[in-house]
Structures are given as structure tokens and as C-alpha cells.
ZAMARGU-4260 file (C-alpha; in steps of 0.2 Angstrom, whole numbers, plus 5000, padded with zeros to 4 digits):
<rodrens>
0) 5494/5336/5649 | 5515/5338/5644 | 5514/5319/5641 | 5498/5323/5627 | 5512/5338/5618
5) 5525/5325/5617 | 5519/5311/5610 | 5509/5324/5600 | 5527/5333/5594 | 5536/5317/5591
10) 5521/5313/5580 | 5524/5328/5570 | 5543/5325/5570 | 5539/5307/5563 | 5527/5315/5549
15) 5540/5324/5544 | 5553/5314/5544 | 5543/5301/5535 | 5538/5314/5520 | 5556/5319/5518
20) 5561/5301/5516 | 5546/5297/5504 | 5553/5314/5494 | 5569/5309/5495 | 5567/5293/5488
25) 5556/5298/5474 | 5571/5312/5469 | 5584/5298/5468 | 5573/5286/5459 | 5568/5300/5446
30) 5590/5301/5446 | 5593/5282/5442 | 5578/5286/5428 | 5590/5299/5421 | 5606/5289/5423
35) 5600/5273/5416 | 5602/5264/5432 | 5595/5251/5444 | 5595/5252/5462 | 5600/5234/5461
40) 5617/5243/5454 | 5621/5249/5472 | 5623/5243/5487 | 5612/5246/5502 | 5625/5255/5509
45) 5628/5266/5491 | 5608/5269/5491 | 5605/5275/5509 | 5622/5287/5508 | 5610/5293/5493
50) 5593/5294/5500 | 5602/5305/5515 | 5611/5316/5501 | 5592/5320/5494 | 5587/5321/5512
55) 5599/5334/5516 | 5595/5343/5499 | 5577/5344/5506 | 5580/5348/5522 | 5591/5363/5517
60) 5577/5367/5502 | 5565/5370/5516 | 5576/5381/5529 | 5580/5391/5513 | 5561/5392/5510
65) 5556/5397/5528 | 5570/5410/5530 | 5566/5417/5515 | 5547/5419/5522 | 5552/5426/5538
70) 5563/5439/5529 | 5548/5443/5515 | 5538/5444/5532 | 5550/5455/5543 | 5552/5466/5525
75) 5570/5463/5524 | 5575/5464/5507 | 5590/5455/5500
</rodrens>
């Protein structure tokens, strides 16, 4: 039964992470468009220091999101 919930939570914390890399990379691409670029203008190094900058930016975006929730929920007001 605990061996079913963590393969089953790791599953999830795969998911996840797999969607806020797919987002991430679509964000930077949707960047290069703007800035005229290429990826093959940066390294591999360069590109994945910029896939984690628009993971991070996502990451954050959605504790904003959820504490924001919980607070609207709780009725605190900001």
C-alpha cells in the first residue's frame, strides 16, 4: 500500500515537473522570437541556464498563485 502512494507521488512530481519544463521552453522560445534569435546562438550551457530562469519564473508564478488562493480562501485581505 505505501509502495502504491509513492510511486504514485513521484508520478505526480514527474508530471509536473515535465509541464513546467514544456512551459518553460515554449516562454524562452516565444523570447528568441522577440529578440530575433536562434537557439543555435547559445550554448547548451547558455540555453539550459535559461530554460531554469523560466522555470523558476513559473515555479514562483504558481506559489504566488496558490497563496493568494489560500488567503482569498482564509479571507485575509491584502
Amino acid at each position: 500500500m505505501l509502495e502504491k502512494l509513492v510511486i504514485k507521488k513521484n508520478a505526480i512530481k514527474y508530471n509536473l515537473k515535465m509541464h513546467v519544463r514544456k512551459k518553460a521552453i515554449k516562454l524562452f522560445k516565444n523570447k528568441l522570437l522577440l529578440l530575433q534569435k536562434k537557439t543555435s546562438d547559445f550554448s547548451i550551457e547558455e540555453l539550459e541556464s535559461f530554460i531554469a530562469q523560466e522555470e523558476k519564473k513559473i515555479i514562483d508564478n504558481y506559489r504566488n498563485r496558490s497563496l493568494t488562493f489560500l488567503f482569498f480562501f482564509l479571507g485575509v485581505a491584502f
